[in-house]
N, C-alpha and C positions, 0 to 999 in steps of 0.2 A: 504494500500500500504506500503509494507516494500524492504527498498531495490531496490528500483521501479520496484519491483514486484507486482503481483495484487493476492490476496490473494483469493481462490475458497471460498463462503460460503459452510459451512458443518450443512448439515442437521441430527438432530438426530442420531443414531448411523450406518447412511448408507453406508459413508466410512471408508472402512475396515484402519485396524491398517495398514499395508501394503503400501496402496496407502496412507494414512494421514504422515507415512514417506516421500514416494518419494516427496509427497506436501512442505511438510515441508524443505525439504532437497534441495529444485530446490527454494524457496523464500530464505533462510537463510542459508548460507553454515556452518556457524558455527557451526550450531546445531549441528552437526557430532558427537562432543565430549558430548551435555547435553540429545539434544531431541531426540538421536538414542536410548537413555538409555530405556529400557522396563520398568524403573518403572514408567519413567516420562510419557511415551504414557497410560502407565495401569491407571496414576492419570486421567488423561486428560478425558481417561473412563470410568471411575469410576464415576466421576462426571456428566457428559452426561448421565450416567444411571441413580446416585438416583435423575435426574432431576434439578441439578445443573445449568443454564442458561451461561455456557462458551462457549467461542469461540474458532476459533485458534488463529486469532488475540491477543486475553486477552491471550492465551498461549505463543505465540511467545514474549510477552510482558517482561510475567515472564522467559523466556531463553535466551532473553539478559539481564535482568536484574540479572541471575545468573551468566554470561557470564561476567558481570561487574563486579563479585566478591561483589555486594551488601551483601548478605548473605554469613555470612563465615560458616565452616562447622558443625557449632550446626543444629538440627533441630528445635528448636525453634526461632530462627529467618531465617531459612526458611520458618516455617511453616507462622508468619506473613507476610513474603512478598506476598507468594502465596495468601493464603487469600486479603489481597490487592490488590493482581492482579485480582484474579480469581471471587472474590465474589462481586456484586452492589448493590444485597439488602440485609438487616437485615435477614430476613426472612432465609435464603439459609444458617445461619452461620452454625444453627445444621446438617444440612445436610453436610458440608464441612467436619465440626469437624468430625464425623463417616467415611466420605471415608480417610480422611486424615492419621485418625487412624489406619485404617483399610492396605491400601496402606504401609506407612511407621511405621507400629509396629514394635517394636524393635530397632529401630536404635536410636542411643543418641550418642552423641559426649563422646569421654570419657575424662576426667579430670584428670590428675595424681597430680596436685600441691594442688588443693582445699584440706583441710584437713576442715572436719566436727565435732561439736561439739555436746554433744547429752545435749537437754534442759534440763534444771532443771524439768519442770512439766514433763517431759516422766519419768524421773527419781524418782518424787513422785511416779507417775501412779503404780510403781510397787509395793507400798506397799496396794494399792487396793486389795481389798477381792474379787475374781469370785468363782462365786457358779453353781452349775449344775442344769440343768433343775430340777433334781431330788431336789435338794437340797431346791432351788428355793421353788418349789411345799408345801415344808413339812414348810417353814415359813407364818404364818399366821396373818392378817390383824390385827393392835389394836381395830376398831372399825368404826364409823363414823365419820364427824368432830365432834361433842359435845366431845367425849369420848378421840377422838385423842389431842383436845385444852387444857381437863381440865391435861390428862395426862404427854404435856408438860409443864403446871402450875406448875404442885405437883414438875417435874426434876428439872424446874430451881431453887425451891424453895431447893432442895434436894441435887443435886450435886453440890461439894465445888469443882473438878478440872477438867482436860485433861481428856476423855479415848475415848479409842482405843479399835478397833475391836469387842467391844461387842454387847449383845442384848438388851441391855435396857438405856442406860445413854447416854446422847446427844455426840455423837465425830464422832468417822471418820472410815470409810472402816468394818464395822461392817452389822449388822441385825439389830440393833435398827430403830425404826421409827422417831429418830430424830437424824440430821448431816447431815452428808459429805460422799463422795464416797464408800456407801455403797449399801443394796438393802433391802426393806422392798416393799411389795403391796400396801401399804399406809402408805404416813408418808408427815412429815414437814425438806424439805432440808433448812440446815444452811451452811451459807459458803460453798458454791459449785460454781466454775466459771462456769459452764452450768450445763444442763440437762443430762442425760444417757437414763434412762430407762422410763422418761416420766410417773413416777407413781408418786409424789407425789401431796399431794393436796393443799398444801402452799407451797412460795418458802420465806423463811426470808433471803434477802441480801441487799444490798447496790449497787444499778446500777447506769454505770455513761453512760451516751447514748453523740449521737453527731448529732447536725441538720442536715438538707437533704442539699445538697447543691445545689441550682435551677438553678448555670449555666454550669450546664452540659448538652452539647450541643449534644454529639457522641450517636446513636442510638433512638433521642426523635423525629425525623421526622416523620417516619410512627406512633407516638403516637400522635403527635401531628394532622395528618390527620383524625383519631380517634375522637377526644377531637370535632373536629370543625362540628360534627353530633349535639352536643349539640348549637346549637345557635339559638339565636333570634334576628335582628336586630332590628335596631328603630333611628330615627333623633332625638337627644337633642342638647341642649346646644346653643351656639353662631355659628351664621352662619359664616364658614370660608374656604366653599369646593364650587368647581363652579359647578353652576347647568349648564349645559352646551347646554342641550333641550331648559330652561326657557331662558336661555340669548339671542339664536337665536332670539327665536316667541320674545320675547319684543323687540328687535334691529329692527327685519322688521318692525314690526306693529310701531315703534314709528319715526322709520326715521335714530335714532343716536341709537351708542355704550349705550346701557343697560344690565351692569352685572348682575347678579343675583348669591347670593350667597345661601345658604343651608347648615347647623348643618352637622357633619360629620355622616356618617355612621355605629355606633357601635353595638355589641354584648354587646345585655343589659340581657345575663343569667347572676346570681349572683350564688356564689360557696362557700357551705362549706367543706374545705377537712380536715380531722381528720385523723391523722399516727399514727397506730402505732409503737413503738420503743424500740430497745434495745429484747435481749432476743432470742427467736425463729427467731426473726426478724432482726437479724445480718446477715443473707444469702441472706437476699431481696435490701441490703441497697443502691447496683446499680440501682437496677429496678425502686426502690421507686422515686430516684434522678429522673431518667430517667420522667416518669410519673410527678412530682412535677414543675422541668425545664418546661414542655413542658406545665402544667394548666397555671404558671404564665404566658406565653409568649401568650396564648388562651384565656384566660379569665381575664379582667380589673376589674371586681367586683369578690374579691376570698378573702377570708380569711380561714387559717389554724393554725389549734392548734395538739399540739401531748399528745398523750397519750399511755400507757401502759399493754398489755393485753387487757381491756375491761375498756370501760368510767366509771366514779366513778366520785364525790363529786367535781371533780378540773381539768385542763388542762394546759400546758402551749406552750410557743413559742419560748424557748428558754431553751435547752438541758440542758445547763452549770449551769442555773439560777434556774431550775423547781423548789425548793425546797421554795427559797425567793420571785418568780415572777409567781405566779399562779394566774387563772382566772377561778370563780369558774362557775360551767358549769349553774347553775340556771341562771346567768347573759348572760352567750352565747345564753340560750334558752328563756331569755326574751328580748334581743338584736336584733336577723336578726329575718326578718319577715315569714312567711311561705311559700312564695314564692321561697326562696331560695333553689336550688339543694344541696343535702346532700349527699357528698360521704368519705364512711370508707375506710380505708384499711389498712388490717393486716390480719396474719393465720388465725386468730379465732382460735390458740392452744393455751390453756390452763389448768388450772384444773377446771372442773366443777362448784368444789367449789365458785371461784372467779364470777360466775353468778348465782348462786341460794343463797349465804348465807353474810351475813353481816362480816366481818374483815375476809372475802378469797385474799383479794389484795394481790400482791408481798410485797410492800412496806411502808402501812399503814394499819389500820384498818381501814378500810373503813363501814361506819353507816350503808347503803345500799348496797344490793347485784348489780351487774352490770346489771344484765337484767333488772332491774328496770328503770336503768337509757336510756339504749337502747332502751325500749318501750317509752317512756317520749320523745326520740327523734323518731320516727317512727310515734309518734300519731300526733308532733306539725308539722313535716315539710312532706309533704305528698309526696314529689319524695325525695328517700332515697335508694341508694344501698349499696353493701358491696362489695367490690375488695380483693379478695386475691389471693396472688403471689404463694401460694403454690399449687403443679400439684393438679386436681381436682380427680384424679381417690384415694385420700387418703382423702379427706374430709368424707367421710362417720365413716371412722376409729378413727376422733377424734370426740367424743360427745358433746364437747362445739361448735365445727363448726358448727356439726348437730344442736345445741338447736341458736347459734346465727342464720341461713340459716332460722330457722324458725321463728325469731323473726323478721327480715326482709321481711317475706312472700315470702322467696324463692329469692328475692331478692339478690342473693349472683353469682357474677361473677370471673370467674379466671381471673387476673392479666399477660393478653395474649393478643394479635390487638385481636383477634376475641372477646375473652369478653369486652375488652372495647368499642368494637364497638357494641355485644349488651346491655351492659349497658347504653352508652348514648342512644341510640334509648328507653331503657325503661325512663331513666330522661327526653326524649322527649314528651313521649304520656301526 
């Protein structure tokens, strides 16, 4: 009821654009000036078609809300309002996001006073070397690791300064197989703030990561409905909850007031979740939160440690600390008993290297290759999956995915309500 008018339910796209005016215009006289607008009926439709679950009501919502001058004339804070209006589940964002786009392409508020600075890193960028497919083609691989490792020995032993753009000497924007913003088929990136071209087989840098933060609340509901497939209850501990069946049957059968008390109710799944962080993993670090917030708040028996790429010799639990405050993982896997549910989550990109071969880590040389250390935990704790956030129709295309997905026994879920909901159903069985 708007206006103490009574608002017609509209069923799927059965009222025409035509009558959803005169509707509109006999509840809300305003609307004259927002909702006669055709873009704003075409959004309304739009949304109704890609299945969108709006109303008119949630519409009429958002046009006095526009009517109030809430949103002034940027698109981007109209586009959150609407969204606020318009949308109740998570689910429906991506679908918003594409009609939204699609409805209002092109329009941006324009800005005459902002003046723009252009970054310093856009500004290195340009002394970047790009090479052509062709060109690409005709430079060729140093070797294997063995051949690649000893051959950055002999450079560093070799080269006294800086260079630039070459094909052989450790520096920058070049063909060589060792440096910075350059391209070789295989090589060892130094000092590179990220990845490009995803070839090389070592990355030598200095990462500085940052913990999940678990009270984040916005988006962790439908995960956390998810999460709660995983349970097992059980009564422990000190009776302090009313049995309320037992307290009856003793009160008649004895004459007088007989409470009876009973151990609370809990979720006795125990949880190990292992992050990983920093890196490829810099695009996920919402979702991670998301997922992380919602185990703590699900599960009372949980411990978590973060790692990097792929498990190795060490773990820690604090971003800032990793380097002074590590927990080496023999002690985690002689710690929780094998009871405990085992959940990863990370891309699973990175160089092969780092799971078949001994000092492939980003960050140290590591004794053991990481699949070693992966099967070591697959063999001790026998419910164990792997969550990754990245879309699944590209897993095939990174080889270490492919070789972890099979270290897990297939065991590998995208980081989506649908996979997580079949991945607790597998930590179920």
């Amino acid at each position: 009821m708007i206006g103490g008018q009574a608002i017609l339910p509209l069923q799927g796209l059965a009222v025409t654009r035509l009558a959803f005016r005169r509707q509109l215009d006999r509840v809300w006289p305003t609307s004259r000036n927002l909702g006669q607008s055709s873009m704003f009926v075409d959004f309304f439709y739009e949304l109704k078609h890609a299945n969108v679950p709006v109303t008119l009501r949630e519409y009429l919502t958002l046009m006095e809300a526009m009517d109030a001058r809430i949103a002034s004339g940027k698109v981007e804070e109209f586009y959150y309002l609407a969204r606020a209006s318009l949308v109740k589940d998570e689910r429906n964002l991506d679908k918003f996001d594409q009609v939204f786009g699609h409805v209002f392409k092109g329009l941006d508020a324009m800005v005459d006073e902002d003046v723009y600075e252009v970054p310093e890193d856009w500004l290195r960028a340009l002394t970047e070397k790009f090479l052509s497919e062709e060109e690409r083609a005709e430079i060729e691989a140093l070797g294997g690791w063995e051949k690649i490792m000893e051959e950055l020995q002999k450079r560093l032993e070799e080269q006294e300064g800086r260079h630039e753009g070459g094909s052989k000497w450790i520096g920058t924007a070049g063909t060589s197989p060792f440096g910075a913003y350059g391209y070789n088929p295989a090589g060892v990136r130094i000092g590179q703030k990220e990845g490009r071209h995803g070839r090389a087989v070592k990355v030598w840098d200095k990462r500085e990561y940052k913990d999940l933060d678990d009270g984040v609340e916005l988006g962790t509901r439908n995960i956390k409905v998810a999460l709660r497939r995983l349970r097992k209850f059980a009564r422990d501990g000190a009776p302090e909850e009313l049995d309320l069946d037992d307290t009856i049957h003793s009160t008649a059968s004895k004459g007088w007031l007989d409470i009876k008390l009973v151990p609370e109710r809990r979720n006795t799944v125990k949880v190990l979740l292992f992050f990983d962080v920093g890196g490829s993993m810099d695009g996920y670090v919402r979702i991670c939160e998301e997922l992380f917030s919602a185990a703590r708040t699900e599960f009372k028996h949980m411990e978590y440690f973060y790692f990097h790429n792929c498990l190795y010799e060490f773990l820690w639990k604090n971003n800032r600390r990793r380097h002074t405050e590590r927990t080496p993982t023999w002690d985690i896997l002689h710690t929780y008993p094998h009871d405990y549910k085992v959940i990863f989550v990370g891309d699973a990109s990175m160089s092969p290297f780092e799971l078949t071969h001994a000092g492939g880590s980003v960050e140290h040389m590591n004794a053991e290759p990481g699949a070693l250390w992966l099967q070591r935990v697959t063999e001790i704790f026998e419910s164990a999956v792997w969550l990754n956030p990245s879309p699944e129709k590209y897993w095939n295309y990174t080889p270490s995915t492919d070789y972890i997905k099979q270290l897990f026994s297939d065991r590998m879920y995208s980081l989506t309500l649908e996979g997580l909901d079949s991945a607790m159903r597998e930590l179920t069985r």
